[in-house]
N, C-alpha and C positions, 0 to 999 in steps of 0.2 A: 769386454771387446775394446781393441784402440779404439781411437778417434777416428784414422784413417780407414780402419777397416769399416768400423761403424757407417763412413758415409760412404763407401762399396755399397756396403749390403742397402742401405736406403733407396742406394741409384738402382740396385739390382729390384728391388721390390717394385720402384718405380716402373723398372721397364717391363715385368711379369705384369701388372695392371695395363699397362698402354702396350701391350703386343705386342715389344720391341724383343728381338733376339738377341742383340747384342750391340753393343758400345764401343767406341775408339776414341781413344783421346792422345795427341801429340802434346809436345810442350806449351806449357799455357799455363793462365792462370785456374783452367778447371783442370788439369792438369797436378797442379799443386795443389788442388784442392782435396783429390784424391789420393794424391802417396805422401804429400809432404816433401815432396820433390821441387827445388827450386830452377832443375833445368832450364836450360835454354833453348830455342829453337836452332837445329845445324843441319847442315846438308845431309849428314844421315840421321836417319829417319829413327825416335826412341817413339814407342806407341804404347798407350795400357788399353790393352783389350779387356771387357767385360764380358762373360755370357751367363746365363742363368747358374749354371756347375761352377767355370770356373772367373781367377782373376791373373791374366800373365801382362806382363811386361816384358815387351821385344825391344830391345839393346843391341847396338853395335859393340861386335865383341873386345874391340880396343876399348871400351867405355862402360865393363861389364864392374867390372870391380870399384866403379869411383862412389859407389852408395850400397854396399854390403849389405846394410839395417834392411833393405828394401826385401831382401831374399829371405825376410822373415816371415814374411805377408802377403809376397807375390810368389807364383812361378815366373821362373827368370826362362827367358829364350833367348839365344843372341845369332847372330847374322854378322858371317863376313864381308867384304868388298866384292865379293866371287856370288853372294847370293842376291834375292830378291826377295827386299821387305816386302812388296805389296805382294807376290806373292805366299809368303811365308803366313802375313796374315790372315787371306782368304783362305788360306789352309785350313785356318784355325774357326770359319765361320761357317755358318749353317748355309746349304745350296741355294736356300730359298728361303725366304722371309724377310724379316725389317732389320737394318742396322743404323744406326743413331751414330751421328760422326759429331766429334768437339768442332764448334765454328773454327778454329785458328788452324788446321788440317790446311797443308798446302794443296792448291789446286790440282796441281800436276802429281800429286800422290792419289789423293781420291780418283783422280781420273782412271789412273794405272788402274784402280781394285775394283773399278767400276767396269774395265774389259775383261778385265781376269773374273766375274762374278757377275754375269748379266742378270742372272735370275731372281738378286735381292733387289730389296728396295731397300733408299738409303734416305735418312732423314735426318736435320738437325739436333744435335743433341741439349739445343738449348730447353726442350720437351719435358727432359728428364731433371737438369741439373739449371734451372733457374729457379724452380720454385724451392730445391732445398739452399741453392748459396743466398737465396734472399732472407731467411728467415734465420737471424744470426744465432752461432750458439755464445753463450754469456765469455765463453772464451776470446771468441771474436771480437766479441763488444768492447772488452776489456781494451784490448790490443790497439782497438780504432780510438777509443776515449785517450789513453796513452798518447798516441800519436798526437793528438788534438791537441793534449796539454802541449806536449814537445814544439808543437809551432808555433804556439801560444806564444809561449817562453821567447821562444826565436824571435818573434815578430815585434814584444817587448824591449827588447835590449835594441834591437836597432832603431825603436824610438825613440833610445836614450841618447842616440848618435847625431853628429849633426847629420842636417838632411838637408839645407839648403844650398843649390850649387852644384849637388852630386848629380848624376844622370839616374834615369829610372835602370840601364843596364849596369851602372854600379850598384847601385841600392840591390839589384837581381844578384848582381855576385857576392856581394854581402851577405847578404840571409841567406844564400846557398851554403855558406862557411858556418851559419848560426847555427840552423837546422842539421848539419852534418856534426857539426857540437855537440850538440844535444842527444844525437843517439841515430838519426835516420839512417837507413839503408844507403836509401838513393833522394836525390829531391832534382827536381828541375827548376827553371829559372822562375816558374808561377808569372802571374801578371802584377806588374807593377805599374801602372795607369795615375797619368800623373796631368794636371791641368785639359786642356781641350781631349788628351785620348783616354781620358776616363769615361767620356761618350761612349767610348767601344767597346763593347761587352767579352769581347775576348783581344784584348789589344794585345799587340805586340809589342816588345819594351823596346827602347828607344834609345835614342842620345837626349831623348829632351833635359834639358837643367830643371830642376825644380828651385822656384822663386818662393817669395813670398805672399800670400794670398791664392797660392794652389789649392786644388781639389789633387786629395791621392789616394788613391785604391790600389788596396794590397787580396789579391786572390793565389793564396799560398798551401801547398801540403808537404807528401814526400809519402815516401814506403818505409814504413818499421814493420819488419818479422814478418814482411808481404803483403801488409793491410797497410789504405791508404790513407790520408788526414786529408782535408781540406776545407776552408774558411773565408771568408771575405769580408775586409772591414774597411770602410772609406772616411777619413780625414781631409780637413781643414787645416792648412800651415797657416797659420797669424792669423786669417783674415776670412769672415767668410762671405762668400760672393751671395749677391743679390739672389736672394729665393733659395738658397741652399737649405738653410734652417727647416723652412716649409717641406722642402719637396724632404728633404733626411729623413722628417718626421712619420710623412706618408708611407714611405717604406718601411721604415721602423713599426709603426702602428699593421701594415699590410703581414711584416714577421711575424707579429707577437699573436695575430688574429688569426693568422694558419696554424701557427704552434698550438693554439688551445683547442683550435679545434679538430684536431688530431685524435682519431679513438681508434678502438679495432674494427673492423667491418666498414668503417667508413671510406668509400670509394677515391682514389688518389685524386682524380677530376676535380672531387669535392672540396679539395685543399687547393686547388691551386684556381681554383672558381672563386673562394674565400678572398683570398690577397688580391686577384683581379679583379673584382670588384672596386675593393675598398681602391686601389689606385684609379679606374676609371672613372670611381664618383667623385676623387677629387681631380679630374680634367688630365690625367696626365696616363690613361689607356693604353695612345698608339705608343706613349714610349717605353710599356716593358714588351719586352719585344723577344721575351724566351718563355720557357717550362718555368715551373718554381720550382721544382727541384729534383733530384736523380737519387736512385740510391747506389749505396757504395758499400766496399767491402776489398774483394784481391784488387777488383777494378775501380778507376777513378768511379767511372761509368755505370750501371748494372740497374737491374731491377730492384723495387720498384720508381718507376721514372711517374714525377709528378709533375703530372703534364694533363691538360683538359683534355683530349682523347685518350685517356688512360681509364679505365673502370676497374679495373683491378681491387679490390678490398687490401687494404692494408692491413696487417698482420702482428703481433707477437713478435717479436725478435725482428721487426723491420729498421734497418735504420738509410737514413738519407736527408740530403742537404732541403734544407729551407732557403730560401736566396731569391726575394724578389729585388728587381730595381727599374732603377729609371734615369734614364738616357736622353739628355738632351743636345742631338747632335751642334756641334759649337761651340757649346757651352761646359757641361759636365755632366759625369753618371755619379750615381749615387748607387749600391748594393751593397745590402748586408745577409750575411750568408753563417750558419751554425750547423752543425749536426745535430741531427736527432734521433732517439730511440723510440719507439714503441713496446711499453713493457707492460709486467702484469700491474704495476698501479698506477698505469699514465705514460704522458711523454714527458721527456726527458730530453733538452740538451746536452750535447758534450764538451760543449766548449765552453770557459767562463771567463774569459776576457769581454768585459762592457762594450753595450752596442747602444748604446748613448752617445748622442752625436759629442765630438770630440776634437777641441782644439789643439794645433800641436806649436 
């Protein structure tokens, strides 16, 4: 069985256990996760409906022919400008019962098949298709590990560059030019947080100059083959500011104590209880001031999210960031951020660029 079909038929077993009659997915990243389809989202409307029997994808017929391979796997339906997808699709759906809709479904299309169909019920399809895209297949893994190296690399050469002088929005368009070298799809500008806005945990880059005796944080990825990379590693230019050393190490020590204690069944809460602690007890609590980490995969974003209201057990083929830090507004943040797997003999980093504190 493909690949593609393969995780059909899982969604479809999925939705036979939880009562669901059927699926809808528009372009997206479940989306792609299903045909191998890179689609985009456009005003007319491309859908892949699932029901227990069958698997179609509905195509505007000007757009029928741009992915041929697809008509190996699917039945193909298409729709001119003269008809109506939403109705074309409740055609295809049972009078009554549950249908499971991909979250990125425009409002105003669900709307339409929700007058056309009052009888179903409709529900989230994150139901079906989170617990399978969380749990990676080694293909996946691969692809995300690749990625890792590839910014690695990128984020290496531009500290062979000068860096004093430049602005953190050059330094952004820099490594945008590195990472696209190396092989990325796509990358955006990442955070490049440089003296006092290293504070910000999600800063926006700037015109600042970077001097000497900065703090600089680089929080960087990109898309290869659809899968996403992302990292975060905080420097020292020449000089390190009063208390850096200390608070670097805390976070360092707070990574390295989540990372070990990573197993299977252990509840996500319990990882990121781990790290917050170890910061709290050294006096500096209020300033992590996020989750410790997300999981990832087509999305930056995704399950499992490790995060102290998360109970979730972690899994076999889980993978997601580790990244605790700390923020002292004024002054500087510190985060250091890795991917990780959960496998059969342990966890695993993906990234191996050193997270020893580092002068530049």
């Amino acid at each position: 069985m493909k690949l593609f079909e393969k995780r059909r038929q899982n969604l479809k077993n999925s939705m036979l256990h939880q009562q669901i009659d059927a699926s809808i997915f528009t372009p997206s990243t479940d989306y792609f996760y299903l045909t191998g389809s890179h689609k985009q989202p456009a005003q007319r409307i491309s859908a892949l409906i699932l029901t227990h029997d069958h698997s179609i994808l509905l195509l505007p017929s000007i757009e029928a022919d741009n992915e041929p391979h697809l008509a190996d796997e699917l039945e193909i339906l298409t729709y001119t400008d003269l008809d109506s997808a939403e109705k074309i699709i409740c055609s295809l759906l049972p009078s009554k019962g549950c249908v499971a809709i991909g979250k990125e479904m425009r409002a105003n299309f669900l709307l339409s098949m929700q007058n056309h169909s009052p009888n179903l019920h409709w529900k989230n399809a994150d139901v079906l298709l989170s617990p399978l895209r969380r749990k990676k297949e080694p293909e996946e893994i691969q692809i995300i590990e690749e990625a890792q190296h590839m910014a690695e690399r990128s984020l290496v050469k531009l500290l062979s560059e000068p860096l004093i002088g430049k602005t953190e929005c050059e330094l952004a368009s820099r490594l945008m030019e590195l990472r696209l070298d190396e092989g990325f799809d796509a990358v955006g500008e990442g955070i490049i947080a440089s003296g006092t806005n290293s504070a910000l945990p999600h800063h926006t880059n700037g015109n600042r100059i970077l001097s000497y005796g900065d703090v600089l944080m680089f929080d960087i990825g990109g898309t290869y083959k659809g899968y996403r990379a992302d990292f975060t590693r905080t420097f020292a230019i020449g000089k390190i500011p009063e208390s850096f050393s200390e608070i670097y190490h805390v976070v360092l020590h707070a990574h390295l104590a989540a990372k070990s204690a990573v197993k299977e069944n252990i509840p996500a809460a319990e990882i990121d209880k781990i790290a917050r602690n170890i910061i709290e007890k050294a006096g500096y609590g209020s300033y992590f001031t996020h989750r410790l980490g997300h999981g990832i995969g087509l999305d930056l974003h995704e399950e499992p999210f490790i995060s102290s209201t998360n109970t979730l057990p972690l899994e076999i083929g889980n993978v997601f960031s580790c990244e605790p830090g700390i923020y002292i507004p004024g002054e500087f943040g510190i985060r250091i951020e890795d991917l990780l797997v959960l496998e059969e003999n342990g966890i695993r980093s993906l990234n191996t660029l050193t997270k020893e504190l580092t002068i530049l």
